[in-house]
C-alpha positions in Angstrom: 0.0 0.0 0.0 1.5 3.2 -1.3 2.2 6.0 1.4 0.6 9.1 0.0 2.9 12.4 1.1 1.1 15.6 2.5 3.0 19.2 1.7 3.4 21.6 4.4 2.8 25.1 3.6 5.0 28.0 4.8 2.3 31.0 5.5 4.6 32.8 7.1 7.2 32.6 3.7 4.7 33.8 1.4 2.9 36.4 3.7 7.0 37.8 3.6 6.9 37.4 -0.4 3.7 39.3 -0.9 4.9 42.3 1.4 8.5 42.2 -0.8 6.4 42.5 -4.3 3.6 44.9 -2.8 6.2 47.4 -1.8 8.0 47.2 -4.7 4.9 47.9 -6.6 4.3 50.5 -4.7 7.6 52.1 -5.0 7.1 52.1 -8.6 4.3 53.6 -8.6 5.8 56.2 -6.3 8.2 56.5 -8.7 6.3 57.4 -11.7 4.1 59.6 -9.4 7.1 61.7 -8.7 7.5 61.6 -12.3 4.7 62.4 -13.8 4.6 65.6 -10.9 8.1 66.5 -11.6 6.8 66.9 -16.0 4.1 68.8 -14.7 6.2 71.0 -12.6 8.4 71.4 -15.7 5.6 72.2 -17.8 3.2 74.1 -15.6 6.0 76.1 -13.8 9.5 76.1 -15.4 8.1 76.2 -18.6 5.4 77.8 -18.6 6.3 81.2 -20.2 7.6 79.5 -22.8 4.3 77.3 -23.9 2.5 80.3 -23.8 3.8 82.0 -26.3 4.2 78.9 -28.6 0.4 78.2 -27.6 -0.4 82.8 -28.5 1.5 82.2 -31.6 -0.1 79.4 -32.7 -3.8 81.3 -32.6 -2.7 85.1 -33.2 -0.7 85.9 -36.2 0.9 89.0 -37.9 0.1 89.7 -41.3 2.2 92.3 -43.1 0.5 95.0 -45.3 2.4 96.6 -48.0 3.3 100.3 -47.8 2.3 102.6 -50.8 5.2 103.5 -53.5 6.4 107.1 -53.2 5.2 108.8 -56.5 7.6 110.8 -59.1 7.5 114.1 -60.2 9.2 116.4 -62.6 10.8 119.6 -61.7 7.2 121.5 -62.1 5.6 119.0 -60.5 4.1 117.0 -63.6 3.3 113.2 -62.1 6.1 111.0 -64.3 4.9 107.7 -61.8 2.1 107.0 -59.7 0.1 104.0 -58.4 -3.0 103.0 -59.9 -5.7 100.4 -59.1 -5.4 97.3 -60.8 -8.1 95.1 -60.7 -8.0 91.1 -60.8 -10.2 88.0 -60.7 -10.0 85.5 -57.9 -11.9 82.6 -56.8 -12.2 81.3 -53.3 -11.7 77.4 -53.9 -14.2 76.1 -51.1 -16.7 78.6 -51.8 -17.2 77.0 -55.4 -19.1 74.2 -55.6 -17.9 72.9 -58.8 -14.8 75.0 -60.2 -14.9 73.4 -63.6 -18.3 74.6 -63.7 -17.6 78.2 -62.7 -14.6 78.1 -65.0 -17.0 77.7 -68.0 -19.4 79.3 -67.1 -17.4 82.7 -66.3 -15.9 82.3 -69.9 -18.8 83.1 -71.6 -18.6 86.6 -69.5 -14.8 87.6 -70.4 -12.4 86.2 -72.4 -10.1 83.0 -70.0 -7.2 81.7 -72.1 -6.4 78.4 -71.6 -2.8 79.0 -69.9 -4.8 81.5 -67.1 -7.2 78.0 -66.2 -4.1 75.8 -66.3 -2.2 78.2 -64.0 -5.3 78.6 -61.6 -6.0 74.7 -61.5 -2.0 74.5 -60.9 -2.1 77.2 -58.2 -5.3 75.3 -56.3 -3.0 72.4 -55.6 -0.9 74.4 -53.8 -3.0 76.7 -52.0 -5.3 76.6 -48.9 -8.9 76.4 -50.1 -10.1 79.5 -48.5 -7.5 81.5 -49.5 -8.5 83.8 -53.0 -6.3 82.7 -56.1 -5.8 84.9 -58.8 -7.7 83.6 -62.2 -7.1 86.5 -64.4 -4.3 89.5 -63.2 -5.8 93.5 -65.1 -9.4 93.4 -65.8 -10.3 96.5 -67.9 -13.4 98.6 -66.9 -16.0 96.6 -69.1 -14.8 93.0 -67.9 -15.1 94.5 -64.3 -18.4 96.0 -65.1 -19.8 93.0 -66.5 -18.5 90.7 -63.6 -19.6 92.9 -60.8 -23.7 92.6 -62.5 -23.2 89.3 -62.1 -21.0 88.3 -59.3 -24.2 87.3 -57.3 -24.6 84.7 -59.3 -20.9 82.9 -58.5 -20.4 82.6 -54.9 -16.5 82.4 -54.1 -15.8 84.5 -57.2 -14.7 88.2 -56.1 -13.0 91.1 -58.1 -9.6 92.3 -56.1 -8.1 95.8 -56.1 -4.8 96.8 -56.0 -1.9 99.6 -56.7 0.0 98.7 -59.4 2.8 101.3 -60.9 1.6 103.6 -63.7 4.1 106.0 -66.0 1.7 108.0 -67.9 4.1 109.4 -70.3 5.1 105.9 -71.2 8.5 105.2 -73.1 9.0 109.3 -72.6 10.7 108.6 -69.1 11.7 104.9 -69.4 15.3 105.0 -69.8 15.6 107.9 -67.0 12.8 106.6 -64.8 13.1 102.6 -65.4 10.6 100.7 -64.5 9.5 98.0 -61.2 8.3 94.5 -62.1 7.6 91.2 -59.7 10.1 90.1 -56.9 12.1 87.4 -58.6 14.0 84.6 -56.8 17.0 86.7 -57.7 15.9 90.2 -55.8 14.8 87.6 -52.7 18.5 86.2 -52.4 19.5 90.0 -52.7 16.9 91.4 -50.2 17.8 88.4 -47.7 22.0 89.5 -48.3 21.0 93.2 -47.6 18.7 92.0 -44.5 15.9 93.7 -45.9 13.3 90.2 -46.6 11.3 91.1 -43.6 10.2 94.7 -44.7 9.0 93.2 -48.1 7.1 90.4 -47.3 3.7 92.0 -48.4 5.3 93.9 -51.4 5.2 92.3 -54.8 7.2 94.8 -57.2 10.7 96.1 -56.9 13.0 98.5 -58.8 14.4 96.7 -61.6 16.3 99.7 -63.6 16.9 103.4 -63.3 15.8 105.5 -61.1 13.1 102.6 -59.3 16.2 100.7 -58.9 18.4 103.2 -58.0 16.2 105.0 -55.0 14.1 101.6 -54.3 14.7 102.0 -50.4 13.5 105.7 -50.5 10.1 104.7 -52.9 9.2 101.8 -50.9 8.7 103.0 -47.5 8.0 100.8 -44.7 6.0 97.8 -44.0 3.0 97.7 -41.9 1.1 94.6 -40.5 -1.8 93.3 -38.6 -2.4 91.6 -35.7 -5.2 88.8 -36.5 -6.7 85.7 -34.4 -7.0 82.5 -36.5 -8.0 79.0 -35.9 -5.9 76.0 -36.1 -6.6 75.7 -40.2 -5.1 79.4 -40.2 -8.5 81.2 -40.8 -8.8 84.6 -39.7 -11.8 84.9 -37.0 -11.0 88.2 -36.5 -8.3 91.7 -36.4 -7.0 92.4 -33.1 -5.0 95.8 -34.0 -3.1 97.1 -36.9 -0.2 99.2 -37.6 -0.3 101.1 -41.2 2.2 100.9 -43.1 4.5 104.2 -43.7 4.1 105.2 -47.8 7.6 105.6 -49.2 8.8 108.7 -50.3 7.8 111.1 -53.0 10.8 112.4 -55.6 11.1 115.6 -57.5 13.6 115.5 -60.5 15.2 118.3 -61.9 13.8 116.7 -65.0 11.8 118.9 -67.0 8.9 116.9 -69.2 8.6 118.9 -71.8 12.2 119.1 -72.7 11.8 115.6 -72.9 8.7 115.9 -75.5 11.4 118.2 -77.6 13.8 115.7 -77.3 11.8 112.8 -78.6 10.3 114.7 -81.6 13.4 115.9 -82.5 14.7 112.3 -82.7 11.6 111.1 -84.2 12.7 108.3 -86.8 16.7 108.3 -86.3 18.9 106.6 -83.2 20.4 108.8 -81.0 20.1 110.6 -77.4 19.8 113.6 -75.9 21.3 114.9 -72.8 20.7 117.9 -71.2 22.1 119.6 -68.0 22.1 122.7 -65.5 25.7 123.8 -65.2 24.9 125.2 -62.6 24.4 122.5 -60.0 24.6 119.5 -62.1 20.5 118.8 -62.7 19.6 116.5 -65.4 17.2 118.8 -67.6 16.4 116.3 -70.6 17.6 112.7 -71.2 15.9 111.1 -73.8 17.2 108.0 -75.9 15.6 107.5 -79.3 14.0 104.5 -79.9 12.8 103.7 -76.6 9.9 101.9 -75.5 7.1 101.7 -72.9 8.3 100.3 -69.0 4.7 99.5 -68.3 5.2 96.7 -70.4 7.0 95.2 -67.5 5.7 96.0 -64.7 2.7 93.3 -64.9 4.9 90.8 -66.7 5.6 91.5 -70.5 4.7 88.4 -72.7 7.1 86.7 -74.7 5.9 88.0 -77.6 6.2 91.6 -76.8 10.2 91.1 -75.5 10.6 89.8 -78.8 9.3 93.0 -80.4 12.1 94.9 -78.2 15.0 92.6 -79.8 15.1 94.0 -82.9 18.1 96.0 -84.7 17.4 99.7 -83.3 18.1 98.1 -80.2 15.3 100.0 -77.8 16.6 98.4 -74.8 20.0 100.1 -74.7 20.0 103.7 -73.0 21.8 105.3 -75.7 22.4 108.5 -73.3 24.5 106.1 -70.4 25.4 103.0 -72.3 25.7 104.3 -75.7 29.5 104.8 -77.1 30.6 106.9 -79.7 33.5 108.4 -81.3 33.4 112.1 -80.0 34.4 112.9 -83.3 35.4 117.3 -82.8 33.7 117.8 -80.0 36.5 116.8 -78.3 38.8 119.9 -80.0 38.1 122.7 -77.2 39.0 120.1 -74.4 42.4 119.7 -76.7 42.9 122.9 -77.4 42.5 124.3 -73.6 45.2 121.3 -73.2 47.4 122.4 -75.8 47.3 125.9 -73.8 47.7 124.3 -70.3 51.1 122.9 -71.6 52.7 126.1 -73.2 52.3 123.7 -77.3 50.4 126.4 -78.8 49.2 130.3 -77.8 46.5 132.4 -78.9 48.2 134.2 -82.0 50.1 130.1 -83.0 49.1 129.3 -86.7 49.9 126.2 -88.5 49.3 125.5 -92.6 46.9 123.5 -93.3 47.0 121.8 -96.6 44.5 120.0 -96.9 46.4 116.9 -94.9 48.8 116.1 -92.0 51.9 113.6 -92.1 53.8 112.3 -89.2 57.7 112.8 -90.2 58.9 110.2 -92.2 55.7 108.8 -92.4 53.5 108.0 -95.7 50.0 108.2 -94.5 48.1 111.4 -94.9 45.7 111.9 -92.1 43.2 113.7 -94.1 41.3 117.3 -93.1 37.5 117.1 -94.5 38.3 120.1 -96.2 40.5 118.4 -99.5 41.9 121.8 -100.3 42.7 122.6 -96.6 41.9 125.9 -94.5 45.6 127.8 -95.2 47.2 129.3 -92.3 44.6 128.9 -89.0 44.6 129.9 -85.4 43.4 127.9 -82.4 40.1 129.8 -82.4 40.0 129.5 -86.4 40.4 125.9 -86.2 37.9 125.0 -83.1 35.8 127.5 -85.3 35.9 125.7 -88.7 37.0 122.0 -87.0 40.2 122.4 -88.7 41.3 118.4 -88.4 44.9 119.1 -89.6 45.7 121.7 -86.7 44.3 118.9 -84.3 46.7 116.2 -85.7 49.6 118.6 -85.2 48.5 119.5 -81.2 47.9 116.1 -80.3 51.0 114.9 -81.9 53.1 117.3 -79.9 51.1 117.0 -76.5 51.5 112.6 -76.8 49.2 110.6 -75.5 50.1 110.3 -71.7 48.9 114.5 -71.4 46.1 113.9 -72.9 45.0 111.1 -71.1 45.6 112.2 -68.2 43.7 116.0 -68.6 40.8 114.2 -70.4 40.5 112.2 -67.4 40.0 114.9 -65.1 36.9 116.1 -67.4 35.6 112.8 -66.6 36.3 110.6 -70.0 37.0 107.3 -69.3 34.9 107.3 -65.8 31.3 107.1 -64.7 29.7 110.1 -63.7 28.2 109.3 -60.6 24.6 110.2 -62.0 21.8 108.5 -59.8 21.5 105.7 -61.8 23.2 102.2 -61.8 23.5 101.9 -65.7 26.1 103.5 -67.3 29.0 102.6 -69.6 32.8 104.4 -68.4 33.2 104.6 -72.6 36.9 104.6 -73.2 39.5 107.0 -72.5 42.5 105.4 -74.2 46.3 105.3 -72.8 49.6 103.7 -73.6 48.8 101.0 -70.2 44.8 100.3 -71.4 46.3 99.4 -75.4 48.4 97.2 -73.4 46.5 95.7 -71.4 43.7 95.4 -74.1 45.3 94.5 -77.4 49.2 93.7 -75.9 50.1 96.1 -78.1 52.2 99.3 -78.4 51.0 102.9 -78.7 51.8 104.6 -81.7 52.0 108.1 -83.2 49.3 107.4 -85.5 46.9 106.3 -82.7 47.9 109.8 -81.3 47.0 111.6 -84.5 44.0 109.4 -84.9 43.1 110.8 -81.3 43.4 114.4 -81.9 40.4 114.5 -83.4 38.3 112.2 -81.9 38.5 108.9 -83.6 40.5 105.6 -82.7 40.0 103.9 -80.0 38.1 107.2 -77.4 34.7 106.3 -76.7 32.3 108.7 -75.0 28.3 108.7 -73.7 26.5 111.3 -74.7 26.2 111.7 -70.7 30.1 112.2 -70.7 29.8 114.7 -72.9 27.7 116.8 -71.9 28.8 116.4 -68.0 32.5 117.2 -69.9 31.2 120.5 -71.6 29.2 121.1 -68.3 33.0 121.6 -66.6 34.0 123.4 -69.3 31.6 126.2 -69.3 31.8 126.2 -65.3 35.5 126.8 -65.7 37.1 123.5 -63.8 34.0 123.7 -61.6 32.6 119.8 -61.1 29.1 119.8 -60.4 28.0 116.0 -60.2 25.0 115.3 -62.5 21.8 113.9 -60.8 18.1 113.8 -61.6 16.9 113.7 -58.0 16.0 117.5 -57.0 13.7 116.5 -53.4 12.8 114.5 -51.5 9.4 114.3 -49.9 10.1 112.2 -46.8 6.9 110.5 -44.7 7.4 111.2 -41.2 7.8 107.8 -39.2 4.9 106.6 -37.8 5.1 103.0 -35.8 1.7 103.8 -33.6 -0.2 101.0 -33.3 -4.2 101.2 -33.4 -6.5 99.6 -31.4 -8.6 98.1 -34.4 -12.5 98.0 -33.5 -15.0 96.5 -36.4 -16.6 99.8 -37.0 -13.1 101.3 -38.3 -12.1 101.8 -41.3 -8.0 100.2 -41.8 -7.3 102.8 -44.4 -8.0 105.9 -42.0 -4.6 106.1 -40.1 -3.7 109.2 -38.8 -2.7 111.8 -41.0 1.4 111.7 -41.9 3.3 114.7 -42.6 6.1 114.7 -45.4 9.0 116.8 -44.9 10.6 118.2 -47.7 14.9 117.4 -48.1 16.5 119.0 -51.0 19.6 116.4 -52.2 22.9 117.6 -51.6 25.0 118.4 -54.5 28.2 116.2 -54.4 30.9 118.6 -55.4 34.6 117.5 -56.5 37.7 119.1 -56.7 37.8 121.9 -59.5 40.3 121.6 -62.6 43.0 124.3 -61.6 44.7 125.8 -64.6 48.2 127.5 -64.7 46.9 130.1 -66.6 42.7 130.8 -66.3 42.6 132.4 -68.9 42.7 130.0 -71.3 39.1 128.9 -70.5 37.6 132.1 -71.8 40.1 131.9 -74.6 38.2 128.2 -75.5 34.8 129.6 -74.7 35.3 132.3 -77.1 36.3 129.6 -79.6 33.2 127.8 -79.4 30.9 131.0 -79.1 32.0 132.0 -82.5 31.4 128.4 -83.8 27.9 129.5 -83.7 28.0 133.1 -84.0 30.2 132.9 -87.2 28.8 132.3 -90.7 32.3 130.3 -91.0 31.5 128.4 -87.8 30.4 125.2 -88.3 27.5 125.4 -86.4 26.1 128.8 -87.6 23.1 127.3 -89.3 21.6 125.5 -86.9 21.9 128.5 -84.5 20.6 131.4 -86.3 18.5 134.0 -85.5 17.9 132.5 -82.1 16.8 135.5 -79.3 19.8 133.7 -76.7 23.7 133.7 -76.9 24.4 130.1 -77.8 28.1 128.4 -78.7 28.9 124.7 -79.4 31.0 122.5 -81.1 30.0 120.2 -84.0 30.9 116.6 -84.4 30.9 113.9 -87.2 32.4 110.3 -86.2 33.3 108.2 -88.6 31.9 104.1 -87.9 34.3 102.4 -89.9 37.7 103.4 -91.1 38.3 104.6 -94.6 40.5 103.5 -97.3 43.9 106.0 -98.0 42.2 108.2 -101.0 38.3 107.1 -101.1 35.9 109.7 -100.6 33.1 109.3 -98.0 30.1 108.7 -99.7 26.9 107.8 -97.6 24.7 106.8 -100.2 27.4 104.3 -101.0 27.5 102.7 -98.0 25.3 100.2 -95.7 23.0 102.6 -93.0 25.2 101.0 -89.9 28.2 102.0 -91.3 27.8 105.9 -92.0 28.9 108.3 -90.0 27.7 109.7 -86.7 26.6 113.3 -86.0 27.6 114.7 -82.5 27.1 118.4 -80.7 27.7 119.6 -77.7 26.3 123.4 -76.5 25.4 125.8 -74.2 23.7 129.7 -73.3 23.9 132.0 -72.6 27.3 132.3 -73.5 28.0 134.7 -70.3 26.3 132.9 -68.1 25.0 129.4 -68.8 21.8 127.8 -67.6 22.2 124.8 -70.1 24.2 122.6 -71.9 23.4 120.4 -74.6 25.1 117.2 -76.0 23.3 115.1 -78.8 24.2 111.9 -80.5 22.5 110.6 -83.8 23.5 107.3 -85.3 24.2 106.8 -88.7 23.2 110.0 -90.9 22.1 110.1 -94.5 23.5 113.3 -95.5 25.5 115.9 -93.5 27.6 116.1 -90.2 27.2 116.9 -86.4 26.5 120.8 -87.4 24.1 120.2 -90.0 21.9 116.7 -88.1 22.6 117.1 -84.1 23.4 120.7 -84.6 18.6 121.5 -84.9 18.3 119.0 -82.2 20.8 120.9 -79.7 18.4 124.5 -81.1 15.2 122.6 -80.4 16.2 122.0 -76.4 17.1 125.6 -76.0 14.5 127.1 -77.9 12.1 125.2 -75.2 14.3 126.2 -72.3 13.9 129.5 -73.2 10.9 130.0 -74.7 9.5 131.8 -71.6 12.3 133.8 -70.4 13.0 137.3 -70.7 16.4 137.2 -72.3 17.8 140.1 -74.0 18.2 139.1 -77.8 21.4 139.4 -79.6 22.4 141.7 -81.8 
């Protein structure tokens, strides 16, 4: 018979095993108790500042508004750029039922082109659904009209206004004025370099060229914004305050409009520029480049098909009057003959005989006057007078090219001008070092002569000129040219309002503007040995218009002011040893150019002239640029009391 075996139970073990795994239990509970208390501390107390504002951010958000443009004026105050309302189409995505639908159905109401649908659809993808997207960007006055009848009838569909840049007198001001267009990717990485992102993030058009470009800070003004409370899927429930935004600053040029409607009339149908200036503190009067075309082209986006239209052989694009180089053809002979003074080469009462022809010695070439038979014996003042070429080849053959590089240099050939605008060409002002260093080549004799009377290898702007002859008439006096006259600065305003439904956002307190006139930038005067010598080339030039053997007589007679000039007529290509010029022989881009430069009165000068014309039929400088230059001052002075000449 088996034994069966009865177990004995320890109570008093596993009463001690239960206590061990209870309090352990219980220590881990404690554990994550203290925990859990310790996060909320953290979160409650040490943090709490913190979670705040992430937690105020997340349901109040700032929305920039975009300050006004400062507007443009001319020197009488004619409006050359102002803001206009621009009306476009948008469409509120989760308004529309079916878009598709509304698509189709607005089509039959104004015109949709298939690329405006594809970018909309393209756009919605993108976008949030309450958020307006733009269907069609400048409705004109009947589209909006006939929208706005209907607009009840397409819920989600709303008509938006904005400013959008205006220049009323179209491609008149372009190459002075410039134009804005859309922010690019390219002005963003510049705006973020210059630190300036922030202040444009409600602004859609920047400067792109002249003088938008150039005073873009000035014209934009500051950024405004508005305090707003949105839900968690962004939505605005409603405007908490708002801070306007301060309009940029108007400008007054010294520019004067109609001057500029001279200017383009006169250069109706041929290339060219015309730049004109106050000698007296540098103000840009007229600067007009011939063809040009219209900068509101760009500012809503100019098509394809339009830029293509600017691409063609007259070359619109190019500002002929800053980027535009020419030969300065005899224009340049009173700056070489006041040199020729300076240096003790030739005096008042020198004469040299003029054949008809210079020759280097022991040279073969004959650098040819554009008189065959010659002028005889001449003067200085005889040959600024008649543009005597041969007495030219002789000075600047004796003077070498290192003195007159370096005093044509300090009339500012060569350089930029400094004029308040970014483009401009420095032309070329040729030396021994720059032949060098361009061609690794030599400098000659004949590149001397060749210089002497403006050809070879000097380059000017018509801007050059003119800011050239602007120093000559002021006697060494350098007077920086600018087109900015004032500035109409908008008093700072950062208040912030208290916004209340009832109120009106546009009805910020009134701003002042105060008015700053800009500060001439003077630079060291040209000092001569002896000062005479500038009245001595003054005279010259006077009697270049006031002499029936000057070569600008004929464009200047019978006019009720003192004028004097010099005429100009640069040669394109060069021209065989013993061919005659003949134009009517010769392709259009390869005849010659016509040049003048001017100013009056002659005692006292308010203005002075310089013109370029590309590729005449028939004439020179005196007898194509020569009416151009008489056109600008007959304006200038058509209403002033000026004592005519006897």
């Amino acid at each position: 018979m088996a034994i069966k075996h009865v177990s004995i139970r320890n109570h008093s073990a596993e009463a001690n095993l239960f206590a061990r795994r209870a309090f352990i239990t219980f220590l881990g509970v404690l554990v994550m108790l203290l925990i859990l208390f310790n996060n909320l501390y953290e979160l409650e107390v040490n943090s709490f500042e913190k979670y705040q504002t992430r937690s105020n951010k997340n349901r109040i958000k700032l929305l920039p508004v975009a300050p006004n443009r400062g507007l443009i004026y001319d020197r009488n105050g004619v409006l050359l750029a102002e803001n206009k309302p621009v009306y476009s189409l948008e469409i509120i995505p989760e308004q529309v039922k079916d878009i598709n639908k509304t698509l189709a159905l607005l089509s039959t109401i104004v015109d949709i082109s298939d690329e405006q649908k594809t970018d909309f659809l393209e756009a919605m993808r993108y976008k949030r659904r309450f958020k307006p997207i733009e269907l069609i960007s400048r409705l004109n006055d009947e589209q909006v009209a006939k929208i706005s009848v209907s607009q009840h009838l397409y819920p989600g569909v709303i008509i938006e206004a904005r400013l959008k840049r205006y220049y009323p007198f179209a491609d008149l001001t372009t190459h002075s004025l410039g134009y804005v267009a859309k922010i690019n990717r390219k002005d963003l990485i510049k705006l973020d370099e210059q630190g300036k992102s922030e202040d444009y993030k409600a602004t859609r058009d920047i400067g792109k060229l002249g003088l938008e470009r150039y005073y873009e800070e000035m014209l934009h003004g500051t950024m405004g914004h508005q305090e707003v409370e949105v839900n968690n899927q962004g939505r605005i429930l409603r405007t908490l305050s708002f801070t306007p935004p301060v309009s940029g600053s108007d400008l007054t040029l010294t520019l004067d409009i109609e001057l500029q409607m001279i200017a383009k009339r006169a250069l109706s149908g041929k290339r060219g520029a015309v730049v004109a200036i106050d000698p007296r503190d540098g103000g840009v009067l007229a600067f007009y480049s011939n063809p040009s075309y219209d900068g509101n082209l760009f500012v809503h986006g100019i098509s394809s098909k339009n830029y293509k239209k600017l691409q063609n052989r007259n070359r619109p694009l190019v500002n002929r009057a800053t980027k535009g180089t020419y030969p300065p053809a005899s224009t340049i002979k009173p700056f070489l003959g006041l040199t020729g003074l300076e240096n003790n080469m030739i005096t008042t009462t020198s004469k040299i005989w003029d054949p008809g022809f210079f020759k280097l010695k022991n040279g073969k070439r004959k650098y040819r006057d554009h008189l065959k038979w010659g002028h005889g014996w001449v003067t200085l003042e005889e040959a600024v007078m008649r543009s005597c070429n041969t007495f030219f080849y002789d000075l600047s053959y004796k003077l070498g090219i290192d003195k007159i590089s370096e005093t044509m240099a300090k009339f500012g050939f060569g350089e930029s001008t400094g004029i308040d605008i970014y483009e401009e060409s420095e032309a070329i002002m040729p030396s021994r070092g720059w032949k060098r260093a361009r061609y690794n080549q030599p400098w000659y004799h004949g590149d001397t002569v060749n210089i002497g009377i403006g050809q070879g290898y000097w380059t000017v702007t018509p801007l050059q000129l003119a800011q050239a002859t602007s120093i000559l008439v002021n006697k060494g006096e350098i007077k920086e040219p600018h087109f900015l006259s004032k500035i109409h600065q908008v008093s700072s305003f950062t208040a912030e309002v208290n916004y209340d439904e009832t109120d009106d956002m546009t009805n910020s307190p009134a701003l002042t503007k105060e008015i700053i006139p800009f500060e001439i930038n003077d630079k060291p005067p040209i000092e001569l040995n002896n000062p005479n010598s500038w009245d001595i080339i003054l005279e010259a030039m006077h009697k270049t218009v006031r002499k029936p053997a000057g070569t600008g007589y004929r464009a200047f007679l019978g006019t009720s002011y003192d004028a004097a000039g010099k005429s100009g007529t640069g040669e394109v290509v060069g021209r065989a040893q013993d061919t005659d010029y003949d134009a009517s022989k010769l392709s259009e881009d390869k005849r010659d150019n016509a040049m003048f430069i001017a100013f009056a009165p002659f005692t006292a000068p308010e203005i002075v002239v310089a013109i370029a014309i590309e590729n005449v039929a028939v004439g020179g400088g005196g007898s194509n640029a020569g009416p151009v230059a008489r056109q600008i001052m007959d304006q200038y002075f058509a209403n002033k009391k000026l004592v005519a000449v006897k």
